[in-house]
C-alpha positions in Angstrom: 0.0 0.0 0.0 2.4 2.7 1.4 5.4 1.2 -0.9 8.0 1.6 2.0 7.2 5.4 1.6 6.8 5.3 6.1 10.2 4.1 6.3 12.0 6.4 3.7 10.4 9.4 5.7 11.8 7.7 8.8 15.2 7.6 7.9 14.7 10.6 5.9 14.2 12.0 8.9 17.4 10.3 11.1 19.9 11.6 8.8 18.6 15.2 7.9 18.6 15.2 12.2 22.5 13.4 11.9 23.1 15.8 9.6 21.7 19.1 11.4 23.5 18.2 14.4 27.4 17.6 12.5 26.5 21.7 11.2 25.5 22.5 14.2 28.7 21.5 15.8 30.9 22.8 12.7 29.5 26.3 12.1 31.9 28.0 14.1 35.1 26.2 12.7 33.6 27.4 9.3 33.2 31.0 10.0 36.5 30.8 11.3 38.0 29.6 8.0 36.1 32.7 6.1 38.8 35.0 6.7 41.6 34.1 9.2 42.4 35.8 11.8 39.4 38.3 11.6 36.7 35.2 11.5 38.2 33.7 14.5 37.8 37.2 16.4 34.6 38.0 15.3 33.6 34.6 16.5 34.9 35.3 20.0 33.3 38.8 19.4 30.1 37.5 18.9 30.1 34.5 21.7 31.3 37.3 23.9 28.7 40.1 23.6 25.8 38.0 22.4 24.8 37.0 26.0 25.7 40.7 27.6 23.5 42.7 25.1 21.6 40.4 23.2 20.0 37.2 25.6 18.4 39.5 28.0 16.5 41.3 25.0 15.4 37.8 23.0 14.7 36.4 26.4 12.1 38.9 27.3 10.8 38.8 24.0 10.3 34.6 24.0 9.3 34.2 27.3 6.8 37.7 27.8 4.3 35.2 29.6 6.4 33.8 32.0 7.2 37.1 33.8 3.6 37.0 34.8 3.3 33.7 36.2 4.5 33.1 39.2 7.6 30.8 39.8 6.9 27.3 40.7 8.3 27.2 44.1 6.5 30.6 44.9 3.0 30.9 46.5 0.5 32.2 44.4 -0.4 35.4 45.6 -3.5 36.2 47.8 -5.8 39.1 48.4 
């Protein structure tokens, strides 16, 4: 019926997610490479100031809910 067409999404699936994962690892050796020394220090750059000016903003952004729930180990309030 399906032709095997189930399993060649399955492992269709496996190695797009094998592969996905390799890049993911290798990314930063490749910018690197683009242009020696100045691809190397923009990577640093980048893994430097990312989490001092950027996180906090994306953070807020993602997770806007969040701030109004309270925390799981606090009390909810009452009135």
């Amino acid at each position: 019926m399906f032709d095997g067409e189930i399993i060649a999404f399955f492992l269709n699936f496996i190695i797009d997610s094998f592969q996905n994962t390799i890049q993911a690892f290798i990314w930063p050796a490749k910018i690197a490479q683009l242009a020696p020394p100045f691809g190397a220090i923009s990577l640093g750059l980048a893994f430097w100031l990312f989490p001092i000016y950027v996180k906090k903003h994306i953070e807020s952004w993602m997770f806007a809910d969040d701030a109004e729930k309270p925390a799981a180990d606090e009390p909810p309030e009452t009135n």
